[in-house]
C-alpha positions in Angstrom: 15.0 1.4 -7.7 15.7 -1.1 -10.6 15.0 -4.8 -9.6 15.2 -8.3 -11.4 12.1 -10.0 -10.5 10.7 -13.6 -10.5 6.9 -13.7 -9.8 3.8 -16.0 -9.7 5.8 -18.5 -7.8 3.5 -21.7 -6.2 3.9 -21.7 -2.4 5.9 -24.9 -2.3 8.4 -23.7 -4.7 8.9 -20.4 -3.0 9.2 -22.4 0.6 11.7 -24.3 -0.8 13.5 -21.7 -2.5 13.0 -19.2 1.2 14.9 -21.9 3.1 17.4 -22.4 -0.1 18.2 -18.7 0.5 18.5 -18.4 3.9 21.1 -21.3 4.4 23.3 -19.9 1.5 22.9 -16.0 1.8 23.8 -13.6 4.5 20.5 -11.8 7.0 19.8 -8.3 6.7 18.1 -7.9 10.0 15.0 -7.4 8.1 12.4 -10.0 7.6 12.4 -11.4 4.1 15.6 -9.5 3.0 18.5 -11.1 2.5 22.6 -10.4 1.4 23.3 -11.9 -1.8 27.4 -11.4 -1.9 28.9 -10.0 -5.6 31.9 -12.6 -6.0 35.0 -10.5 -6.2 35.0 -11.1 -10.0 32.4 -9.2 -10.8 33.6 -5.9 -8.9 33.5 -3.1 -11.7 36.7 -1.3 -12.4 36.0 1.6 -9.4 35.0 -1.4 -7.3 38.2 -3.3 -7.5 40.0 -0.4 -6.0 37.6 0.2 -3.0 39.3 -2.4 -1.1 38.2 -0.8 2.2 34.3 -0.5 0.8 34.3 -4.4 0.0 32.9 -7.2 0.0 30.0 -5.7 -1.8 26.1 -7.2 -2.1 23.0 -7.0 -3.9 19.6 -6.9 -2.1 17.5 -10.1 -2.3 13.8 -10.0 -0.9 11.0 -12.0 -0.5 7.4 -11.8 -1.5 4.5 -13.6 -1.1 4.9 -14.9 -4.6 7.9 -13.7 -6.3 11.4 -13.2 -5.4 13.4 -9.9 -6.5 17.0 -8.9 -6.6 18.0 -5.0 -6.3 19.9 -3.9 -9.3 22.7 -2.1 -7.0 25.5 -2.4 -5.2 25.8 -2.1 -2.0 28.8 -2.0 0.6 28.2 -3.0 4.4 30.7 -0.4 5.4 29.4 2.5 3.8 26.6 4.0 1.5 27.5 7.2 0.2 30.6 5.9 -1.7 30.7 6.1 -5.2 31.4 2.4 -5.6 28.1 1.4 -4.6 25.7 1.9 -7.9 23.2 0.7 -10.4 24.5 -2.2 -11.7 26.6 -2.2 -14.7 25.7 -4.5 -17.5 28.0 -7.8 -16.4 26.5 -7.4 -13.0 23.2 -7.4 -14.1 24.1 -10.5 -16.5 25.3 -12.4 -13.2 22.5 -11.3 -11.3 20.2 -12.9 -14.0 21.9 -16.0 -14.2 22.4 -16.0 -10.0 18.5 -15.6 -9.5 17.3 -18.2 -12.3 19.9 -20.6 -11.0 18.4 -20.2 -7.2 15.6 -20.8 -8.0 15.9 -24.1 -10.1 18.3 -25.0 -6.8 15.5 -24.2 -4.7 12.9 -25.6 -6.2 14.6 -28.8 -7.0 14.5 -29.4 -2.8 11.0 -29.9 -2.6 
């Protein structure tokens, strides 16, 4: 699996940026994994006409020092679709900027 990941963070920061997360992004039902919504903007091309697969999310889970975001697509209604994928490069542009920017939100709470 292909991930985005922010490591070595101090335990404040990464309390601060846990409870950041978890008032802003959806649960998983797994500990320390969390439902980071793609804003409908950023659907690619085949994306944009799954309207039955959508809303679409990326995988966000945390570590004991780091924070990473899944590289792919994924659909709460289904998971052999084709729409649900690697990222293509936008996506992984907004998933860069997403992460970096949650965690200067996060941190900034402390």
């Amino acid at each position: 699996m292909k991930w985005y990941v922010i490591d070595e963070i101090n335990k404040t920061d990464l309390a601060a940026i846990k409870n950041y997360l978890k008032q802003r992004l959806s649960p998983s039902g797994l500990e320390n994994i969390l439902w980071l919504k793609l804003p409908d903007l950023h659907y690619n091309a085949l994306q944009k006409t799954h309207k039955e697969c959508a809303p679409f999310f990326i995988a966000t889970e945390l570590g004991a020092d780091w924070i990473r975001f899944e590289l792919f697509v994924r659909s709460m209604k289904t998971m052999g679709c084709e729409c649900c994928s690697f990222c293509d490069p936008p996506q992984v542009e907004w998933i860069i900027a997403e992460a970096e920017d949650i965690c200067c939100k996060g941190c900034m709470f402390h």
